[in-house]
NUVEXBA-587037 format. One record per residue: residue in three letters; x, y, z of N, C-alpha, C in turn. Coordinates in steps of 0.001 Angstrom, whole numbers, padded with zeros to 6 digits, always signed. Example, Ala and Ser with C-alpha at 12.3 -4.5 7.8 and 13.67 -1.06 7.14 Angstrom:
! residues 2
ALA+013190-005690+007800+012300-004500+007800+013200-003300+007800/SER+012850-002250+007080+013670-001060+007140+012900+000030+007870/
This chain:
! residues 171
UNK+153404+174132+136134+153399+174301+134682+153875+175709+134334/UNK+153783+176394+133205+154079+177434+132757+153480+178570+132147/UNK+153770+179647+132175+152818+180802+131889+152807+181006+130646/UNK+153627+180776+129505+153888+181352+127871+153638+179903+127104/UNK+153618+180121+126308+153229+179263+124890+154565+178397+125091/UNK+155560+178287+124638+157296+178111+124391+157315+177193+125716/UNK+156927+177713+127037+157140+176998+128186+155687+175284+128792/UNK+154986+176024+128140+153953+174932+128242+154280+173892+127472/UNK+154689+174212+126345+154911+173473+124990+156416+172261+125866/UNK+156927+173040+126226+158430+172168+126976+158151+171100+127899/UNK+157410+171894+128556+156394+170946+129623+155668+169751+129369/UNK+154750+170290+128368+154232+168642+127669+155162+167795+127117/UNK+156471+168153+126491+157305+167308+125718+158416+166426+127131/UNK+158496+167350+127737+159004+166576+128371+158281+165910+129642/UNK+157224+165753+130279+156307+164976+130465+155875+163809+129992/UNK+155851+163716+128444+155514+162731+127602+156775+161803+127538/UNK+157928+162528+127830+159155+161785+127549+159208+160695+128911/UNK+158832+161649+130157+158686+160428+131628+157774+159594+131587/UNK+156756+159653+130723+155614+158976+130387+156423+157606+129673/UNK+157055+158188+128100+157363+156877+127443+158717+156131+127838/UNK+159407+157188+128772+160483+156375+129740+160241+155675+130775/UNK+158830+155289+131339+158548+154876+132389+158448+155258+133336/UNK+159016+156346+134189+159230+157469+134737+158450+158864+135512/UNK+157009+158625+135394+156625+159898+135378+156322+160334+136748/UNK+156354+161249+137371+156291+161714+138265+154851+161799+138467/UNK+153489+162126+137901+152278+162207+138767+152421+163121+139699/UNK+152711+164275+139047+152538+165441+139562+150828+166245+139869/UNK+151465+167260+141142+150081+167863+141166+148873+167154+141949/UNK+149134+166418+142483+147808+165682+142549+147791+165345+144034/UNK+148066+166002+144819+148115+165979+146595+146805+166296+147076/UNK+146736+166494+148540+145814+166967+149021+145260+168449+148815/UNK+146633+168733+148999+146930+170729+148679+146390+171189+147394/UNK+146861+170332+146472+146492+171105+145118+145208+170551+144904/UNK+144751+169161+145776+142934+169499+145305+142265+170538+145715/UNK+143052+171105+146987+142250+172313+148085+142199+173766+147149/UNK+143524+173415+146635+144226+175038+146106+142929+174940+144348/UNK+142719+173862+143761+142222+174279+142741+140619+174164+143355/UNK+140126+173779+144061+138468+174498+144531+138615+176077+145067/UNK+139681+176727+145078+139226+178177+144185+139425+178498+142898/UNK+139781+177664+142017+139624+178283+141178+140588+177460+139823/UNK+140750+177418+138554+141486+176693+137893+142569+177835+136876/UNK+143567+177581+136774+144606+177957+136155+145829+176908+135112/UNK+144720+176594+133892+145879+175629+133532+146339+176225+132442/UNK+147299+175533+131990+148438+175976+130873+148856+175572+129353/UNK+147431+174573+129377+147496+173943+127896+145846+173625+128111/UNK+145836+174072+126436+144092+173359+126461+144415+172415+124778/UNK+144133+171349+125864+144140+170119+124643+143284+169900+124017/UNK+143114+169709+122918+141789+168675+122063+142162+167733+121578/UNK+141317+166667+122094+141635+165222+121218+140224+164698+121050/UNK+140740+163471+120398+139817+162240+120589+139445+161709+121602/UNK+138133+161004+121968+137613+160198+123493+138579+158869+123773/UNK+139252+158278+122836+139693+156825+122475+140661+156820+124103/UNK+139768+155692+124951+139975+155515+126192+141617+155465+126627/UNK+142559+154821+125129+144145+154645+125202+144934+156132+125150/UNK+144298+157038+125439+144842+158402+125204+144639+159286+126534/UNK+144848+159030+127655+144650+159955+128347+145327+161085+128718/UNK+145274+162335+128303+146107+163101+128281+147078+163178+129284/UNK+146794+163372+130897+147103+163887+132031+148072+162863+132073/UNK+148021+161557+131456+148824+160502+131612+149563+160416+130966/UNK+149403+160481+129646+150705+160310+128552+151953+161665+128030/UNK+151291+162858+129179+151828+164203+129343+152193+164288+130807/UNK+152239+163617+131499+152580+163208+132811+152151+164666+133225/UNK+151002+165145+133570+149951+166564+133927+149192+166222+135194/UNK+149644+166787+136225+148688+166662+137420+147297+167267+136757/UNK+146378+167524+137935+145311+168123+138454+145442+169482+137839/UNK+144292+170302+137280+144423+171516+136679+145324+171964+135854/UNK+146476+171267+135319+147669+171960+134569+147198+171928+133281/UNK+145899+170852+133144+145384+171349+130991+144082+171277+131353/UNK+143340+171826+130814+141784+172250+130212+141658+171371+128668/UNK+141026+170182+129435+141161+168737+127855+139473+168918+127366/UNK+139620+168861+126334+137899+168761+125419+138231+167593+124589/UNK+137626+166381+124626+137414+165072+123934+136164+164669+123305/UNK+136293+164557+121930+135423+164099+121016+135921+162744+120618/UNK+134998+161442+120184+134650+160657+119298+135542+161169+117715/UNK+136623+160774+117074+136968+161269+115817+137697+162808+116318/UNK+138304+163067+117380+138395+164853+116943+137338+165106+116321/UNK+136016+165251+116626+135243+166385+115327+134957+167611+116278/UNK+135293+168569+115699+135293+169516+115940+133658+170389+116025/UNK+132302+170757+116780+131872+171620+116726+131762+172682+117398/UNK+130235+173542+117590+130481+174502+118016+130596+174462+120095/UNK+130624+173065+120208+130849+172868+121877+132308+172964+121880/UNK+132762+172370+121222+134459+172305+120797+134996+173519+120763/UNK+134410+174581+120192+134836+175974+119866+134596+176749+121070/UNK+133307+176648+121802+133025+177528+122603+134286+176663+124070/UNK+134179+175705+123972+135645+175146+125136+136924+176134+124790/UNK+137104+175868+123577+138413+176283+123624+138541+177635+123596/UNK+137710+178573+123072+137370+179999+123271+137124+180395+125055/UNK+136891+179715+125827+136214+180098+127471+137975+179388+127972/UNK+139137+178408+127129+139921+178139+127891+140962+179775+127886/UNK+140995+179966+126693+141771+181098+126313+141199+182509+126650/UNK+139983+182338+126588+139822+184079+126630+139189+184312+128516/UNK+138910+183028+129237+138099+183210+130512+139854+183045+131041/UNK+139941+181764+131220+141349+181125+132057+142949+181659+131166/UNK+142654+182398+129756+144286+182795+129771+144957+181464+129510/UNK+144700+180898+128890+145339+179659+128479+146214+179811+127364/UNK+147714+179836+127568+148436+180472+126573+148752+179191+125424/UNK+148492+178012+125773+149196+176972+124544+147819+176618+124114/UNK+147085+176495+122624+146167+174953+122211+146802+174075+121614/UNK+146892+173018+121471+147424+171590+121368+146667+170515+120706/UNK+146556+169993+119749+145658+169108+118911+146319+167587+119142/UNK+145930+166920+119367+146416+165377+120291+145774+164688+119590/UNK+146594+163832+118341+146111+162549+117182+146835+161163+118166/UNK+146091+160624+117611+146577+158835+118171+146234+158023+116367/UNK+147446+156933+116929+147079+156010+116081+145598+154511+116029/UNK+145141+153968+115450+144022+153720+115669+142971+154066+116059/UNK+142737+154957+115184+141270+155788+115655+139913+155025+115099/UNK+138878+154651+116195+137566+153748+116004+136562+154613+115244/UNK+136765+155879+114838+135988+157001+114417+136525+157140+113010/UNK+137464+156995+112786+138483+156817+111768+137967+155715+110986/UNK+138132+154539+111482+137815+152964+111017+136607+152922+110292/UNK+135638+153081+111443+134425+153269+111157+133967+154024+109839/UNK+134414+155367+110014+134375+155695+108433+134940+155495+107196/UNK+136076+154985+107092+136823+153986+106143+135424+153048+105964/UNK+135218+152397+106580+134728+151025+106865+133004+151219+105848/UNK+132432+152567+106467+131095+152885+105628+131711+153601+104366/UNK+132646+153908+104018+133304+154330+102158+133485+152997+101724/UNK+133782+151960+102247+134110+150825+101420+133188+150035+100898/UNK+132641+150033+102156+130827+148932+101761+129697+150002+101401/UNK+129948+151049+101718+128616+152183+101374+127474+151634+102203/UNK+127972+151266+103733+126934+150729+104469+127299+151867+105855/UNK+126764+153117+105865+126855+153818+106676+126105+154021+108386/UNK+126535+153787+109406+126579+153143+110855+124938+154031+111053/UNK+124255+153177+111977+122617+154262+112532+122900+155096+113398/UNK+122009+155465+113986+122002+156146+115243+122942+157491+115326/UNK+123632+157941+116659+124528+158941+116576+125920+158762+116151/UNK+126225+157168+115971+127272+157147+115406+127185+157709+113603/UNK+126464+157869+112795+126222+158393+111782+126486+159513+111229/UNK+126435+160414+112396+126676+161920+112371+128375+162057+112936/UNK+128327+161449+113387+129982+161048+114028+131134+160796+112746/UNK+130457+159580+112144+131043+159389+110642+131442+160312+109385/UNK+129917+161042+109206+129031+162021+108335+130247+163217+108570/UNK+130936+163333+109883+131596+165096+110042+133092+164099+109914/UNK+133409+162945+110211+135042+162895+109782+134848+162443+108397/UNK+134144+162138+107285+134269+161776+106029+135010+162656+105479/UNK+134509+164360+105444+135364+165226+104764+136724+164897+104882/UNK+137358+164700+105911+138660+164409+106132+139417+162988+105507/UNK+138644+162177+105983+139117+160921+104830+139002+160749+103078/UNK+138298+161715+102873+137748+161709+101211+139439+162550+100946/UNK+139697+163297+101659+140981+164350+101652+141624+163679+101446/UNK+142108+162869+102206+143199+161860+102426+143193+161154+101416/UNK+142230+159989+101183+142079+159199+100104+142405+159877+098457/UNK+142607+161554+098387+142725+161927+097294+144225+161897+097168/UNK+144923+162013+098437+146752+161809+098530+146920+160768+098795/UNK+146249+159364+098155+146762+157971+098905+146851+157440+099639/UNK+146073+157716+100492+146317+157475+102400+144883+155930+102273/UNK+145170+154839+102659+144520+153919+102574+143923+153494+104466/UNK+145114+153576+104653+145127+152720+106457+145034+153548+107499/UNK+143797+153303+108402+143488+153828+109103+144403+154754+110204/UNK+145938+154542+110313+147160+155186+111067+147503+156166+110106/UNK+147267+155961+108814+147911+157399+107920+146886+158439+108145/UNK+145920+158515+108746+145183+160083+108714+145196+160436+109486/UNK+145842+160282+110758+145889+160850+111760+146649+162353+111750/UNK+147945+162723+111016+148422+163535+110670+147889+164617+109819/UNK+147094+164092+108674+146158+164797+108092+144934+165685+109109/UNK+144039+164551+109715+143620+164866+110495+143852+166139+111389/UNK+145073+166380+112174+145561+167394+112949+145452+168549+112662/UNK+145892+168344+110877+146286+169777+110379+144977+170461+110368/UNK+144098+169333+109855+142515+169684+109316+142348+170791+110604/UNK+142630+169956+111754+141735+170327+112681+142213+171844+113320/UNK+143676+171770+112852+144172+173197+113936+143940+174690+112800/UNK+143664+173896+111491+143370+175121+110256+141758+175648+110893/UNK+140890+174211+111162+139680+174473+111731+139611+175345+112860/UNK+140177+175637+113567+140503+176114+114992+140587+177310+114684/UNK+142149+177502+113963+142315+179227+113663+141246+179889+112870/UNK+140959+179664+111563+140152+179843+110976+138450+180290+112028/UNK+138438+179379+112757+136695+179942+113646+137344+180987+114379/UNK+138577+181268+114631+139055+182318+115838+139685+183758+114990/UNK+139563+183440+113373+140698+184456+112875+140101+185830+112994/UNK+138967+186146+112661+138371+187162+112629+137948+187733+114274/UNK+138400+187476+115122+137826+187416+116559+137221+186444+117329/UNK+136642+185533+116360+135788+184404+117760+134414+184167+116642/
């Protein structure tokens, strides 16, 4: 992988491209580089996404073993476990790219559509799950966004304004 922002960034794009060409190499992932990363980890993108099992990063970025530092939430919601990941990828490991990773059909997404429509909001921990992506769909719903694939974009922005914003002042 690569040491600068510009070069990581190339890396994932074209990774993703052997990915949706069929193609991918499955890099990284030998005997050697399991040996070489039990001293120690050095990767080059720290991703955040969603848990949604159809998204696996390492796969759809064609990323061996150690090349990203991934943090996955239910909805992207962002807290302070989310923050302190991505703060220990950048400021411990030098992680020069962060990367915000939306998919279409999001079940975290749905779900909260789903409790705005009926005003029948989910129990348990899915509730609080709902409760932190609402802000984001009430957003949306104020620019027309009806179907669960249009907020994903919204979503992103939310999330990388969220990001800088906890980091602008220092951390």
């Amino acid at each position: 992988m690569a040491s600068d922002p510009k070069s990581a960034w190339k890396a994932l794009k074209e990774g993703n491209q052997r990915f949706v060409g069929g193609f991918p190499q499955h890099p990284s992932q030998s005997v050697t580089r399991r040996a070489e990363l039990a001293n120690g980890q050095n990767p080059q993108v720290m991703l955040f996404g969603c848990s949604d099992s159809r998204v696996a990063a390492e796969i759809i970025f064609d990323q061996g073993l150690g090349d990203m530092f991934i943090v996955r939430t239910a909805g992207q919601v962002i807290d302070s476990a989310v923050l302190g990941s991505i703060e220990y990828a950048v400021a411990v490991l030098g992680v020069p790219l962060i990367a915000i990773l939306g998919h279409d059909s999001c079940g975290a997404v749905g779900a909260t559509l789903d409790a705005l429509d009926t005003g029948e909001v989910p129990g348990g921990y899915i509730r609080d799950l709902v409760v932190r992506v609402m802000p984001s769909i009430l957003g949306g719903r104020k620019d027309g966004l009806s179907r669960v694939d249009e907020f994903e974009g919204p979503s992103c922005r939310g999330d990388r304004h969220q990001v800088v914003a906890a980091f602008a002042g220092g951390g």
